[in-house]
C-alpha positions, -999 to 999 in steps of 0.1 A, spaced: -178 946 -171 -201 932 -200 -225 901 -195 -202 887 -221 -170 888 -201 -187 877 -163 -205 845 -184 -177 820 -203 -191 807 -236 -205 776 -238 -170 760 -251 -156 770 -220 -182 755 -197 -189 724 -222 -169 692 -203 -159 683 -246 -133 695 -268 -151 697 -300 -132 691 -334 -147 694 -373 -139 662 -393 -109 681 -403 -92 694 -375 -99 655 -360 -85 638 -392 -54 658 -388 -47 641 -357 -39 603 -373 -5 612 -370 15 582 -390 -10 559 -376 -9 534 -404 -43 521 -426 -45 485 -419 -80 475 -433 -87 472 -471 -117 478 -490 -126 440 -489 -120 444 -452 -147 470 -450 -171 455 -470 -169 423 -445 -170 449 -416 -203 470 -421 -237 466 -413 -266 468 -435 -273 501 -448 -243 514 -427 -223 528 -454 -186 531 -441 -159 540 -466 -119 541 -461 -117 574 -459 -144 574 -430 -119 549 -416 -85 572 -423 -105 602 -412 -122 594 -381 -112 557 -366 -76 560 -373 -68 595 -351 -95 571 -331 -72 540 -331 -45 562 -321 -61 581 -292 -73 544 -274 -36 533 -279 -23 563 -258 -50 555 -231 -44 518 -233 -8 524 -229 -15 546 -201 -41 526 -184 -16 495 -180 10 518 -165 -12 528 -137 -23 489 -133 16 479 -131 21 512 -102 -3 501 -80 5 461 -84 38 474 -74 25 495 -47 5 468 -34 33 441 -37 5 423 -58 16 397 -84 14 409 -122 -22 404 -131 -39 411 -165 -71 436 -165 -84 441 -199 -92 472 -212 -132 478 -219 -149 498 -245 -185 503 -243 -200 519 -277 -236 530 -272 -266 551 -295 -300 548 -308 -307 516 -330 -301 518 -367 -271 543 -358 -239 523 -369 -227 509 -335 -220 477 -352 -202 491 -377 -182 509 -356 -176 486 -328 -164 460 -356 -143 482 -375 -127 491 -339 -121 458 -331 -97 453 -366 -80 478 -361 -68 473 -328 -64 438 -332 -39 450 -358 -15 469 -325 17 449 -322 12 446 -286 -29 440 -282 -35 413 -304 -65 399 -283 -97 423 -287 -127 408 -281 -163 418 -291 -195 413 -274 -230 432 -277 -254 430 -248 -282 416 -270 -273 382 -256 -284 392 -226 -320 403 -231 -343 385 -211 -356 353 -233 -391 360 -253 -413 339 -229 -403 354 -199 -406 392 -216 -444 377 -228 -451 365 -195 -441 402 -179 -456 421 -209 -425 437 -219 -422 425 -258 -430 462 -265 -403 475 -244 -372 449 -257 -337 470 -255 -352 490 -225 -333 489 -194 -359 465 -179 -357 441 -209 -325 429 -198 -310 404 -172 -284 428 -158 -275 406 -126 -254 380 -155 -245 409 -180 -228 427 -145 -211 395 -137 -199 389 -171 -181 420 -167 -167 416 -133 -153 384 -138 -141 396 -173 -123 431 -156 -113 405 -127 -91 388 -155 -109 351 -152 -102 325 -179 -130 319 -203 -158 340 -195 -188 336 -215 -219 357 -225 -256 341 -241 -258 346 -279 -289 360 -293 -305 352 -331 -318 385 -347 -334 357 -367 -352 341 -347 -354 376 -322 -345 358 -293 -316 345 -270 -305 310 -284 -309 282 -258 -281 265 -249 -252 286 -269 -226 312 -256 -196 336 -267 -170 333 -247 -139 359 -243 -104 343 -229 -86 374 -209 -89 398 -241 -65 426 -240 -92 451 -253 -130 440 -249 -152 467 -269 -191 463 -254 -221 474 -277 -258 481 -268 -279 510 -274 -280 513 -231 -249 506 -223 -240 544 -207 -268 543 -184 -260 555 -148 -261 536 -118 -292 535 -102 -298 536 -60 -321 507 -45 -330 508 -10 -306 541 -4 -278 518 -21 -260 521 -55 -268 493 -80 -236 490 -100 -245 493 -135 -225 481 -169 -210 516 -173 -194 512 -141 -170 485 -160 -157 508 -189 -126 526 -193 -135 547 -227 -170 550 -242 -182 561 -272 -210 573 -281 -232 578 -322 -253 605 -327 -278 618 -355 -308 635 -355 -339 618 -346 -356 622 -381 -323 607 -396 -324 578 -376 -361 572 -380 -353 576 -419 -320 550 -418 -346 524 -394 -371 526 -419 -350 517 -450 -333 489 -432 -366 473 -423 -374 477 -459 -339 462 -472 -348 432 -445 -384 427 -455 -371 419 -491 -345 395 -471 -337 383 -436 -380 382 -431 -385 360 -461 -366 329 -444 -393 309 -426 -370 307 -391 -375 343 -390 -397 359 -364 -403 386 -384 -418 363 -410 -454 379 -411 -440 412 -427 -422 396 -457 -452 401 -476 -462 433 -473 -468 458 -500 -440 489 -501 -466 513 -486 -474 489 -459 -445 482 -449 -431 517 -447 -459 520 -424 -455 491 -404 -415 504 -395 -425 536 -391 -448 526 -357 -425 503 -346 -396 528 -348 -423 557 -330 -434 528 -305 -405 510 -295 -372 525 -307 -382 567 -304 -394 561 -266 -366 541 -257 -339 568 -275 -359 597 -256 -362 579 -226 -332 562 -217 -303 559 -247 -303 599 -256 -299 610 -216 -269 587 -213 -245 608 -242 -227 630 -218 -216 602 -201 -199 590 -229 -158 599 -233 -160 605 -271 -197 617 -295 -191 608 -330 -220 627 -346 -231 616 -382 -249 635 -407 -277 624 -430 -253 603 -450 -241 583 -420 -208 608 -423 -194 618 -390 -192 657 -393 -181 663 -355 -160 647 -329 -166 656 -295 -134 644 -270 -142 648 -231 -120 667 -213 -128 665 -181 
């Protein structure tokens, strides 16, 4: 007997079912187009380039998948109420999307939200990204960690874990902080707050990480909540290239209002600026991708993973 024939192919041992954007596509089914162009064009984030065909391609066979699992999730819910003689309770169905900044998760997590807000029987999906519940600037200043915002430590994880809890627990008006990427900091005193959803889809660039043991116990950690993930990929040159030309498109915009934080950049030269981006991305952004967001992808249930042109080439379904 060959090598070959004792040692399966890496297919075989990957936990994924990997599909070209074909061979996905081809699984919409007669999953109907509900968003328009217009739509779209509301829906994207800047320099996130999404086009319909993106959306018939990849988040319809998408769209179709969660509404199997969705369907399937509240059948096991309704068994073991009726196992447990338990009164018929309401447990919302949680999506976390997850990636590297400048990767399209907002993009993706809104465009997820319309469509399945569009699902005759779903028509509450709720949205929430787990910026609101970075730590506020003073208290990152006064623990020097400014340089280390989206990092796991950057965060106030004992509110964003009872957010969830109490939002999977099916409580009545649960609300979350709101942060200004204007001002780059939580806003004092305001709050988003999410009524029993049917679907709740949760972004943030660390929202796969594992939980973590404390004193020989296990900390519970925002990935515990989820029932599907999903997860953006691209190359790390790619995203560094797609940071940098947002942080240009901003400089000439957002930066120039005086309430911005990012005030002090709006006028820099092209050259400077290209080089200020560029060691914030290698800094900040790169160290916290390599260090905590990249480890977390096999966690995630599906890897949409994007080429150069922010098209998603390869869809990568777990299967284990």
């Amino acid at each position: 007997m060959t090598v070959a024939e004792l040692v399966p192919n890496n297919e075989a041992l990957s936990p994924y079912r990997h599909f070209t954007r074909a061979e996905w596509a081809s699984l919409r089914a007669d999953t109907p187009l509900t968003l328009t162009l217009d739509d779209l064009v509301r829906l994207k984030s800047l320099n996130d380039p999404i086009s319909l065909e993106e959306v018939i391609e990849i988040y319809l066979p998408l769209s179709r998948l969660l509404a199997l699992y969705v369907a399937a999730t509240q059948g096991l819910f309704k068994a073991t109420q009726r196992f447990l003689g338990a009164e018929d309770g309401k447990v919302p169905y949680i999506i976390g999307v997850a990636g590297s900044v400048a990767v399209g998760k907002s993009t993706t997590a809104r465009v997820l939200r319309a469509l399945l807000s569009r699902w005759p029987n779903t028509p509450k999906v709720e949205l929430i990204t787990t910026d609101g519940f970075l730590l506020p600037n003073r208290i990152l200043e006064a623990e020097k960690l400014m340089d280390k915002k989206g990092f796991p430590e950057s965060y106030d994880n004992k509110s964003l874990l009872r957010f969830l809890s109490d939002v999977k627990a099916g409580r009545r008006n649960v609300c979350a902080p709101v942060y200004s990427h204007m001002t780059y900091d939580v806003v004092e005193g305001e709050a988003s707050c999410v009524d029993r959803p049917d679907i709740l889809i949760v972004e943030g660039v660390n929202v796969l990480l594992a939980p973590r043991m404390r004193d020989g116990r296990e900390i519970p950690f925002v990935s515990d909540f989820f029932d599907f993930s999903v997860y953006l990929d691209a190359p790390e040159d790619v995203l560094e290239r797609w940071y940098v030309e947002r942080f240009r498109r901003l400089q000439q915009t957002a930066f120039r209002d005086p309430k911005s934080y990012f005030r002090v950049y709006a006028d820099l030269d092209a050259e400077e600026t290209t080089r200020v981006a560029k060691d914030i991305w290698t800094r900040i952004n790169l160290e916290n991708l390599r260090q905590n967001i990249a480890p977390t992808r096999p966690r995630a249930s599906l890897i949409l993973t994007k080429d150069a042109d922010h098209r998603i080439e390869e869809v990568s379904l777990r299967k284990l």
